[in-house]
C-alpha positions, 0 to 999 in steps of 0.5 A: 500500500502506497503512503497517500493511501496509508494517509487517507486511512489514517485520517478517516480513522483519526475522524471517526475516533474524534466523532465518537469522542464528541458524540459520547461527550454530549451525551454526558453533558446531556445527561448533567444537565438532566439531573434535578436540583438539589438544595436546601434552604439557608434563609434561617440563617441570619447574618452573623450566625451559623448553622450544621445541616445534614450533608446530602453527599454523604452514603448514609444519615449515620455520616458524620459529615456535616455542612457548616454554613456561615453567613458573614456580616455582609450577607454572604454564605460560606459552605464547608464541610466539617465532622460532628460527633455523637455524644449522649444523643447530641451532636458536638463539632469534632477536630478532623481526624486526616480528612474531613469524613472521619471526626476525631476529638469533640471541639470543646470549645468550638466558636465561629468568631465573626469579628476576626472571621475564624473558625476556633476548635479545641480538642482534647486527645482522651488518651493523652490529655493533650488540647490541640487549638485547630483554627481556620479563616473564614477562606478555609485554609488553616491557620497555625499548625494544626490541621487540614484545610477546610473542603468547600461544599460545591454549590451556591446560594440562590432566592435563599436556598444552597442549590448543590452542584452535582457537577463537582460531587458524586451524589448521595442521599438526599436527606434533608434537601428538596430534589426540584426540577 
């Protein structure tokens, strides 16, 4: 076979794998767009304050991740995840334990400090005694040595409702949310 004709096959082939490819990607795109919106609302949440709600991503209820939602003086709303321990039927924020899925230590005190916009955990290792001071500014990286940085929750706030992006996150359970179209 001459090399004209070596050429021309090897573009016809290069042509039919690029249509495939394009062809499979809007396909996928299509099938994102579909997915029904997820949210859940944050109009309690006031200026000033914060709240832990359910984290929709998670495998199960049982999870111990949570969202930490804060609303900064000037209206805007911060999505983190953050861990949450059970203790005595309660739930008590907790010092990550190497990722943000597993709660290590109950934050005693834990304190969402708007004026500095810092997040504040004291933990005390139950083994050793020993308190650890983790801190995080309000952008989440940590501040000090202690800990990891804080993972952002994909998503944003629309008419008073965090509408989660499925686009950067696998999709759990839905507990807690309101699935619309």
């Amino acid at each position: 076979m001459n090399i004209q004709l070596r050429t021309l096959f090897f573009g016809l082939g290069m042509l039919a794998v690029i249509g495939v490819a394009m062809t499979q990607y809007k396909k996928a795109h299509q099938h994102l767009e579909k997915l029904p919106i997820v949210q859940t609302s944050t109009k309690d949440i006031e200026p000033g304050t914060f709240s832990f709600h359910i984290d929709i991503y998670s495998k199960d209820a049982s999870d111990a991740r949570q969202i930490l939602f804060i609303r900064k003086k000037d209206g805007t709303l911060l999505a983190w995840y953050f861990t949450l321990l059970h203790e005595f039927g309660v739930l008590h924020p907790a010092a990550p334990d190497g990722d943000w899925s597993t709660p290590g230590d109950p934050c005693n005190p834990f304190a969402v400090n708007m004026e500095d916009e810092r997040i504040e955990c004291a933990a005390v290792d139950e083994k050793s005694g020993k308190k650890t001071e983790y801190r995080w500014f309000f952008n989440g990286e940590r501040f000090g040595a202690y800990g990891i940085d804080l993972k952002p929750v994909p998503g944003h706030e629309e008419h008073g409702n965090f509408v989660f992006d499925f686009k950067e996150t696998r999709v759990g359970s839905a507990l807690g949310a309101e699935r619309t179209r």
